[in-house]
Residue frames as qw, qx, qy, qz and C-alpha x, y, z in Angstrom:
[[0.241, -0.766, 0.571, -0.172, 72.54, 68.94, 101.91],
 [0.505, 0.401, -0.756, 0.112, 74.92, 66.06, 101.86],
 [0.156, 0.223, -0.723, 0.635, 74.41, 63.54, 104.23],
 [0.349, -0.320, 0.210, -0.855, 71.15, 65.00, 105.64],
 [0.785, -0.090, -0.449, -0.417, 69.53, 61.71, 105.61],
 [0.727, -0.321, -0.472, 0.382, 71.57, 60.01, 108.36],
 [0.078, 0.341, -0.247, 0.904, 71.64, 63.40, 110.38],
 [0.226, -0.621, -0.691, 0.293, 69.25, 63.82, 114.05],
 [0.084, -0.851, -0.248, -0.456, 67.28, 67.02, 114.16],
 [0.214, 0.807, 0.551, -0.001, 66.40, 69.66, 115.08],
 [0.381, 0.081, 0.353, 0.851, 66.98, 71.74, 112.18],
 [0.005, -0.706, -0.512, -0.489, 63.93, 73.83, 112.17],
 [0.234, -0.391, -0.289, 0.842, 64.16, 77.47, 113.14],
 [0.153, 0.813, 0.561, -0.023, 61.41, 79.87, 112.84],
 [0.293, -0.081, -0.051, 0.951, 63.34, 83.35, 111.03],
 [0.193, 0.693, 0.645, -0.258, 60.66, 85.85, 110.89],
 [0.315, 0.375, 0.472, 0.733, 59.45, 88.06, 107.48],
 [0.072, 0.296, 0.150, -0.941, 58.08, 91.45, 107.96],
 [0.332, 0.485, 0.742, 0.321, 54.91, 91.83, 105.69],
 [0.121, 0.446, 0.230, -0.857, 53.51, 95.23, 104.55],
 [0.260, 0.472, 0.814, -0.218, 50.71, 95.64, 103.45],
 [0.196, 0.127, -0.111, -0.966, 49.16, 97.98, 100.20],
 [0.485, 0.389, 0.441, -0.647, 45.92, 98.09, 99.64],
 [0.546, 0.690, -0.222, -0.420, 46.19, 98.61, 96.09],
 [0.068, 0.500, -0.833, -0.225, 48.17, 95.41, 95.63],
 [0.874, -0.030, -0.274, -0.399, 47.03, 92.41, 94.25],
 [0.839, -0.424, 0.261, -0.219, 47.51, 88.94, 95.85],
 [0.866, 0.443, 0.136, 0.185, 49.49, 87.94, 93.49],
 [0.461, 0.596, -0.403, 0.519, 52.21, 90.41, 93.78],
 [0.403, -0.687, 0.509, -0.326, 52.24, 90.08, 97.78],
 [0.940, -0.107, 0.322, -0.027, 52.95, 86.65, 97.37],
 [0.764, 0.329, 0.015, 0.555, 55.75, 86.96, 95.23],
 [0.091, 0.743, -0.306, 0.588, 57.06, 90.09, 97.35],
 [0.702, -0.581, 0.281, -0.301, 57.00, 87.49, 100.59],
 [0.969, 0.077, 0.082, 0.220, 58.27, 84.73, 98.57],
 [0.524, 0.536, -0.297, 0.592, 61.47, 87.09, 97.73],
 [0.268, -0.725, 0.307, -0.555, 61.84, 88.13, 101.57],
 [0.942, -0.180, 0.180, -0.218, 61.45, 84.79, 102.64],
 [0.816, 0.505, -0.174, 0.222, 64.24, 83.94, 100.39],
 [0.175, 0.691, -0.400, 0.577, 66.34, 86.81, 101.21],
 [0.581, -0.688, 0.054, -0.431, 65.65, 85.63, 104.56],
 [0.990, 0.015, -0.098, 0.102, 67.59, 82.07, 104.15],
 [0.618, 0.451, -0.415, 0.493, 70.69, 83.83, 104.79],
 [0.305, -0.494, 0.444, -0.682, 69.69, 84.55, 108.23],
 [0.822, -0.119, -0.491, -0.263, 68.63, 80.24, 108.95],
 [0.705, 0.072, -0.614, 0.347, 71.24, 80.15, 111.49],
 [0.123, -0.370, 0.210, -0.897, 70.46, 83.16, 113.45],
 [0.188, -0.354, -0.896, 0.191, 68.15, 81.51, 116.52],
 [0.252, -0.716, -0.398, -0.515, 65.00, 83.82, 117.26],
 [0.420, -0.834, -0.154, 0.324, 65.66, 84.69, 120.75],
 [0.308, -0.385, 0.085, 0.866, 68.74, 86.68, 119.41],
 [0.155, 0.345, 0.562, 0.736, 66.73, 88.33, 116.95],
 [0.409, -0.802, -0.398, -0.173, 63.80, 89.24, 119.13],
 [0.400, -0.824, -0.142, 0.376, 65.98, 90.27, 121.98],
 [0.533, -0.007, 0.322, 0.782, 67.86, 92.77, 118.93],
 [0.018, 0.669, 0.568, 0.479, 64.85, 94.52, 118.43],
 [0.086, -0.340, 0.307, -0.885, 63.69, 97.85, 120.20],
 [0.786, -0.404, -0.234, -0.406, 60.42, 95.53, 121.41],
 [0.015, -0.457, 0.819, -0.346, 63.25, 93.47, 123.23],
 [0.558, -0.063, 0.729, -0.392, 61.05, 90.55, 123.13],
 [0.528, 0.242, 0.812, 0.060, 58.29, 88.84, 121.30],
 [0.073, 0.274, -0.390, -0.876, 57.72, 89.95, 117.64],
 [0.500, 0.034, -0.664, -0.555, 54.75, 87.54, 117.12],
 [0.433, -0.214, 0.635, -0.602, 52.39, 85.90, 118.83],
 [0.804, 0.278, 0.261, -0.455, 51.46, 83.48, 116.29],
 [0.286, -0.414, 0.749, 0.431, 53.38, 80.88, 114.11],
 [0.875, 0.457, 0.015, -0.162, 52.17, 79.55, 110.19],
 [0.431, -0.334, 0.801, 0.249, 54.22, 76.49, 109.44],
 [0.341, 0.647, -0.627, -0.267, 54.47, 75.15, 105.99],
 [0.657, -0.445, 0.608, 0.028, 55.32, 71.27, 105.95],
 [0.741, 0.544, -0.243, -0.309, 56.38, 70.19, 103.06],
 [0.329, -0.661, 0.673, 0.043, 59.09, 67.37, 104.18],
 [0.754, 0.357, -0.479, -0.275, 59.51, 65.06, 100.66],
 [0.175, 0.365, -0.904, 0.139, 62.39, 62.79, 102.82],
 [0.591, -0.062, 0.513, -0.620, 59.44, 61.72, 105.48],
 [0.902, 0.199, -0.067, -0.377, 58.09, 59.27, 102.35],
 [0.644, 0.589, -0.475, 0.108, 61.36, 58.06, 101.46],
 [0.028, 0.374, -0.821, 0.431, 62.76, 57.20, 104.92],
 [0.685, 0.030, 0.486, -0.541, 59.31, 55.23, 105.16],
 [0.677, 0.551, -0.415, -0.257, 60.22, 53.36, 102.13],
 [0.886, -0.291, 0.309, 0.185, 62.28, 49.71, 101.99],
 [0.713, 0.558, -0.033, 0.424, 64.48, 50.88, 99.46],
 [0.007, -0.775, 0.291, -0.561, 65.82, 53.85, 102.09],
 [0.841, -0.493, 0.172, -0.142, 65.59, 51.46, 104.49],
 [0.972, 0.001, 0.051, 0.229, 67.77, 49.01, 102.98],
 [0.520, 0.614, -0.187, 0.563, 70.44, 51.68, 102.22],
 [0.280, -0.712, 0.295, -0.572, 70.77, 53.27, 105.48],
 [0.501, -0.025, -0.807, 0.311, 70.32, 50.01, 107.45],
 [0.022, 0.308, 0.780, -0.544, 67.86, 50.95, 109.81],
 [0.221, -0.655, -0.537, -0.483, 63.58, 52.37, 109.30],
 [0.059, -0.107, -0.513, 0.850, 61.95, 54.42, 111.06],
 [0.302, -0.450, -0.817, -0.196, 58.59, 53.46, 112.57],
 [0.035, -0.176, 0.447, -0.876, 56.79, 56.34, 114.49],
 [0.173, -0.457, -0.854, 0.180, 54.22, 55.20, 117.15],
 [0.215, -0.853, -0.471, -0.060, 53.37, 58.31, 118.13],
 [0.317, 0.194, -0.125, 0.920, 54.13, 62.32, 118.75],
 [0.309, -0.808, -0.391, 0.315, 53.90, 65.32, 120.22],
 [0.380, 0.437, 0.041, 0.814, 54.39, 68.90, 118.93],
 [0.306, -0.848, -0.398, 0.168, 54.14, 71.86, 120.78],
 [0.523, 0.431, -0.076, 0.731, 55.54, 75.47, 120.24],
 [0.258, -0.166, -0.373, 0.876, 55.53, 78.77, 122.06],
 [0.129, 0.011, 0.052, -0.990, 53.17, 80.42, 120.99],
 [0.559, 0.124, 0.458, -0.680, 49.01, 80.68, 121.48],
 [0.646, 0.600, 0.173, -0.439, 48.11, 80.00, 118.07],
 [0.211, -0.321, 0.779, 0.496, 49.62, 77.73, 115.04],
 [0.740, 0.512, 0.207, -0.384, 48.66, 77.44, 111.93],
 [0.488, -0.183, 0.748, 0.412, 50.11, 74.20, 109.44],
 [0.729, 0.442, -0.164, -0.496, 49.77, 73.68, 105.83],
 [0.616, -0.113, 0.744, 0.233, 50.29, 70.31, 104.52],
 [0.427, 0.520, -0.342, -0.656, 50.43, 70.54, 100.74],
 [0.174, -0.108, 0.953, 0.223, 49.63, 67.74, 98.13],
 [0.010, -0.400, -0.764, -0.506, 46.75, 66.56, 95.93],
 [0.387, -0.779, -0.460, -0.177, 44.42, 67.71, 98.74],
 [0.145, 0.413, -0.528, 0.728, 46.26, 70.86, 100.96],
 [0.647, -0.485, -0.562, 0.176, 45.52, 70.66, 104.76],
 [0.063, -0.739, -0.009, -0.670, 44.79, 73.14, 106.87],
 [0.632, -0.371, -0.671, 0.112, 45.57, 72.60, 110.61],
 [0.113, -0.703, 0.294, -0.638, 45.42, 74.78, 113.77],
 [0.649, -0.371, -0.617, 0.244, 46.75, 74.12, 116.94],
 [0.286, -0.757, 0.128, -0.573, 45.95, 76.60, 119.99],
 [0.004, -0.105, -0.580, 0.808, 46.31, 77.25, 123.73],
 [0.215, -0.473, -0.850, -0.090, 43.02, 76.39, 125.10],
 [0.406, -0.612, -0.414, 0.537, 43.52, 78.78, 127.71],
 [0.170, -0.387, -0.001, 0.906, 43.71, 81.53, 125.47],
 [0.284, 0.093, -0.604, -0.739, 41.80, 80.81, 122.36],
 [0.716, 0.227, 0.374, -0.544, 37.63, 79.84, 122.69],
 [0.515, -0.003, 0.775, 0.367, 37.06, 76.89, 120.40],
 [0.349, 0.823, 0.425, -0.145, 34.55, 79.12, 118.30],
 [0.191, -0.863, 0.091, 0.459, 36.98, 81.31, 117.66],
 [0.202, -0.376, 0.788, 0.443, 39.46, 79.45, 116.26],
 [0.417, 0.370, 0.817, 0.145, 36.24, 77.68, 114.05],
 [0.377, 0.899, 0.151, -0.164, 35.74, 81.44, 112.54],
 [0.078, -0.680, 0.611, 0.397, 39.38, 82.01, 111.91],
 [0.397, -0.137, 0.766, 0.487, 39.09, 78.81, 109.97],
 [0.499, 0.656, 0.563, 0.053, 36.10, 79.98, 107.94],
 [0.156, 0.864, -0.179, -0.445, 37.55, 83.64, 107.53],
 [0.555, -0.458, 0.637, 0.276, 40.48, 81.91, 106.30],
 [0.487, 0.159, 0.825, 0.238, 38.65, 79.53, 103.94],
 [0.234, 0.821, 0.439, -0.278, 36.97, 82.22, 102.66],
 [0.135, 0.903, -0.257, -0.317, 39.27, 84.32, 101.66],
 [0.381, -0.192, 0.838, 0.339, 41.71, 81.37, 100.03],
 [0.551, 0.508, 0.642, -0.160, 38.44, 81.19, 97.44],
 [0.198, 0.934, 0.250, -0.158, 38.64, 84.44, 96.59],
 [0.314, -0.747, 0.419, 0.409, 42.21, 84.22, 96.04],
 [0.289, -0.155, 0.805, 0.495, 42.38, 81.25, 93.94],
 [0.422, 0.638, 0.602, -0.228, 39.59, 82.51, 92.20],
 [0.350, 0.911, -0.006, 0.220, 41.48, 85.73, 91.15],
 [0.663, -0.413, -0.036, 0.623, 44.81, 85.70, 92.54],
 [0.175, 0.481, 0.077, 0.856, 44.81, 89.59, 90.37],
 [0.447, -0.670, -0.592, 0.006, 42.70, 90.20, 93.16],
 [0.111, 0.602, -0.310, 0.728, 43.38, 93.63, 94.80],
 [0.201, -0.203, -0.777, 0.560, 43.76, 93.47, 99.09],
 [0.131, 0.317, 0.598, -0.724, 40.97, 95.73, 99.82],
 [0.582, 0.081, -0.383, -0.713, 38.44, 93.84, 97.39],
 [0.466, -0.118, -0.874, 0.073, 38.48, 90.79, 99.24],
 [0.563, -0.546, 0.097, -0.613, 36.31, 89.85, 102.56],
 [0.129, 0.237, -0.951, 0.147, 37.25, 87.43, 105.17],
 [0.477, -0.044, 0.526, -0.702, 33.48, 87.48, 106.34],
 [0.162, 0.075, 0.914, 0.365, 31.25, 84.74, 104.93],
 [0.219, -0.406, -0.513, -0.724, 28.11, 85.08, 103.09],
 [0.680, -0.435, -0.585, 0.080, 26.26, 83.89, 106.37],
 [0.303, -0.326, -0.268, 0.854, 28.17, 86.33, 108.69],
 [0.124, -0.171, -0.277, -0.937, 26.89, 89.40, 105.90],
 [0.317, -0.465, -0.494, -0.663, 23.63, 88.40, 106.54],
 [0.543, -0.598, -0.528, 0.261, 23.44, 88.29, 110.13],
 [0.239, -0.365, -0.106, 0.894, 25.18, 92.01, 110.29],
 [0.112, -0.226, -0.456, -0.854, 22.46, 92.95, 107.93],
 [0.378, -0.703, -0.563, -0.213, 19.81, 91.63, 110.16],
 [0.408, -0.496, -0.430, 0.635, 21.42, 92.83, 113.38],
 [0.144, -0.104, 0.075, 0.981, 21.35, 96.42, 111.79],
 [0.245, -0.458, -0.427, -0.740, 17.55, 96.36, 110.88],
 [0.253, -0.284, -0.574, 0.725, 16.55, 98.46, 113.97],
 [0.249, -0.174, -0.380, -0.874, 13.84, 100.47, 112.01],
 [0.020, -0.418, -0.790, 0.448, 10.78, 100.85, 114.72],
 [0.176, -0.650, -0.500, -0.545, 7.66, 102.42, 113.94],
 [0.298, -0.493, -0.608, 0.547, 6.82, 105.14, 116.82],
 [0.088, -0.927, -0.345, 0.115, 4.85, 108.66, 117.11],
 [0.420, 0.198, 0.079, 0.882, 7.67, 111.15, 114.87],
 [0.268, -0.861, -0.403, -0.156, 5.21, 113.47, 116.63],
 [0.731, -0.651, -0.029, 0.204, 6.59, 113.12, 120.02],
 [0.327, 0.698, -0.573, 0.277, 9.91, 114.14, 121.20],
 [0.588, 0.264, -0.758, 0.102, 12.00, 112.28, 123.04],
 [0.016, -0.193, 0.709, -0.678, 11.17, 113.28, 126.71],
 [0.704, -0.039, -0.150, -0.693, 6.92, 112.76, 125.19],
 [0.691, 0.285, -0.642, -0.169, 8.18, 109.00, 125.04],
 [0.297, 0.063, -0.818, 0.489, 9.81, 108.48, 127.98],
 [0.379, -0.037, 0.454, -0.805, 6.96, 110.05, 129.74],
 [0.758, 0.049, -0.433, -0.486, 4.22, 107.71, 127.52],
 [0.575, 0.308, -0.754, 0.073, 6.59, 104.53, 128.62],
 [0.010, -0.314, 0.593, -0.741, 6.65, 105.60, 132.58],
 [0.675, -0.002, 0.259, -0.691, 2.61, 106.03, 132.47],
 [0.719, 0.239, -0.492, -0.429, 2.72, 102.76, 130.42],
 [0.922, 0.110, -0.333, 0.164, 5.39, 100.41, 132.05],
 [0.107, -0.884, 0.305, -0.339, 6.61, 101.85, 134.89],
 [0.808, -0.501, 0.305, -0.054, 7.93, 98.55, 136.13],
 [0.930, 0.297, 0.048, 0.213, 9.34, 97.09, 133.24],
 [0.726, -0.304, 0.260, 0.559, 13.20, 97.24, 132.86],
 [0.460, 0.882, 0.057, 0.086, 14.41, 100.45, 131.06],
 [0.324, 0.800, -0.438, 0.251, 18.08, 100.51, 131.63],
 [0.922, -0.219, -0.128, 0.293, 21.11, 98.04, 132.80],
 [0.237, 0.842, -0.411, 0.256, 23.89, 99.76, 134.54],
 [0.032, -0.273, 0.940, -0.203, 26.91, 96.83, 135.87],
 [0.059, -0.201, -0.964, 0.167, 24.38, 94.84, 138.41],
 [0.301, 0.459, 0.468, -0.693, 21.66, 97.35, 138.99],
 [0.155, 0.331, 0.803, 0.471, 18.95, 97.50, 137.10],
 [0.173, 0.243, 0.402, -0.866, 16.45, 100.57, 136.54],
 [0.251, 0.612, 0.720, 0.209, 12.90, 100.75, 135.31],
 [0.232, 0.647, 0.225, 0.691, 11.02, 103.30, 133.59],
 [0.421, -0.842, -0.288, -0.174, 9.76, 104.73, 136.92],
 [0.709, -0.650, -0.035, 0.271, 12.90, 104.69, 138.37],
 [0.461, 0.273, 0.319, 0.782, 14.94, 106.08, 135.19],
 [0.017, 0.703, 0.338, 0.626, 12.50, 108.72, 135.00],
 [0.521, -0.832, -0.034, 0.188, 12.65, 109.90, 138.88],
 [0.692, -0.271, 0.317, 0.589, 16.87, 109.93, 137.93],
 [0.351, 0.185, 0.284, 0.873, 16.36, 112.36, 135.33],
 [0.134, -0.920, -0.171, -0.326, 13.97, 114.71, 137.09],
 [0.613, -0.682, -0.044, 0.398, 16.67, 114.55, 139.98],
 [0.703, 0.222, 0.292, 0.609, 19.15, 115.53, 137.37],
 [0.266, 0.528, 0.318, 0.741, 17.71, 118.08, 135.74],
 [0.408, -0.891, -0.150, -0.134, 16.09, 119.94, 138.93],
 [0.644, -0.449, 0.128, 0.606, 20.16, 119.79, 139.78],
 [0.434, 0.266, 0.264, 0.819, 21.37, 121.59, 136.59],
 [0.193, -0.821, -0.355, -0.403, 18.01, 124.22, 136.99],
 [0.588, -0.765, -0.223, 0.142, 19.75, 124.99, 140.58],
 [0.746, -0.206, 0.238, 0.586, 22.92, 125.41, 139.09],
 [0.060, 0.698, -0.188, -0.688, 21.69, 128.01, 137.00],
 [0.149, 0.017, 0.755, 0.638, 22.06, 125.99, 133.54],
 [0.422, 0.490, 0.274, -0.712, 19.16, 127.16, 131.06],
 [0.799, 0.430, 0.419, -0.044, 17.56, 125.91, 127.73],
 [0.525, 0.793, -0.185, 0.246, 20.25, 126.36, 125.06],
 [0.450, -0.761, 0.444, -0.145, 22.95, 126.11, 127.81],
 [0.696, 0.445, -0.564, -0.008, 26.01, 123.93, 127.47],
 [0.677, -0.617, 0.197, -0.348, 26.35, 121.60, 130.25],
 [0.518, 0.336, -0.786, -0.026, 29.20, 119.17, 131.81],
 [0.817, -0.361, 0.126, -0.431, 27.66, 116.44, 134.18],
 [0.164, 0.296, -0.887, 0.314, 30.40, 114.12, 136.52]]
């Protein structure tokens, strides 16, 4: 744009892109089916977001998250003494302060080295969190520019490290008496450990002794009730 250089902000407006999602696509064509929507989008630049949101049937917020781009070439050039001298004045910034609506931003800064940055709402976002979102993240950016043919539901956002901790959590394989049935057990446990802590319900805790008194009361209720072995039963 003519001009733009001795112009005062603020020209940035946030138009928002729909995204759908196939499985069967590769990364490679959703990125060039956002980048044409994104386009198509530029003819809507002037359109502010509250009238857009409040046009919708949600009548409100379409997003609760914002990914910014920055890519702003003039920023070197109005730091420059050659732009200086033409314009007739510089611009020295001491310090800023951004801050948008919403919980969760996420910048890119492109160039030799890209830059990832997030800024959150404390109050909504744990700082852990937001330190897995940046690994999922990084993770899956690998796996893109690795193979950008890459189909969506061949990737993982989990890391190698995550896999193996859902691999240990799942080994739950206990040696125990495939004799027994299940009520043989509980009765073993009672005569064993009748103090020890066999179920957490809210604050209360029961043990085995006291679990096991709670399901003779039980079942001497259903027996009164008429229910028999093989009997379907519903218990409020």
């Amino acid at each position: 744009m003519s001009g733009i250089e001795r112009m005062a902000g603020l020209f940035i407006n946030t138009i928002p892109v729909r995204v759908t999602l196939d499985q069967e696509q590769t990364f490679k064509q959703l990125f060039q089916t956002v980048q044409q929507h994104a386009l198509e989008a530029e003819n809507y630049d002037f359109m502010p977001l509250y009238d857009i949101q409040q046009k919708t049937a949600a009548g409100g917020k379409l997003f609760d998250h914002l990914v910014g781009f920055e890519n702003y070439p003039l920023d070197q050039e109005l730091s420059g003494d050659t732009m200086s001298a033409r314009l007739g004045f510089a611009i020295d910034v001491k310090d800023g302060f951004e801050q948008t609506n919403f919980d969760l931003n996420v910048l890119v800064y492109p160039g030799e080295t890209w830059t990832l940055k997030f800024k959150y709402n404390a109050m909504a976002f744990e700082e852990k969190i937001i330190e897995n979102i940046s690994k999922h993240l990084t993770n899956l950016m690998k796996q893109i520019i690795h193979n950008p043919d890459v189909r969506l539901h061949e990737v993982t956002c989990i890391t190698e490290e995550e896999k193996q901790q859902i691999e240990a959590w799942n080994q739950t394989e206990r040696d125990y008496p495939k004799h027994l049935s299940i009520p043989e057990l509980l009765d073993e446990r009672i005569k064993a450990q009748p103090d020890h802590p066999a179920l957490v319900e809210g604050e209360r805790t029961f043990t085995y002794e006291e679990l096991g008194q709670e399901i003779r009361r039980l079942a001497s209720s259903l027996v009164e009730n008429g229910v028999q072995r093989g009997m379907l039963s519903r218990y409020i």
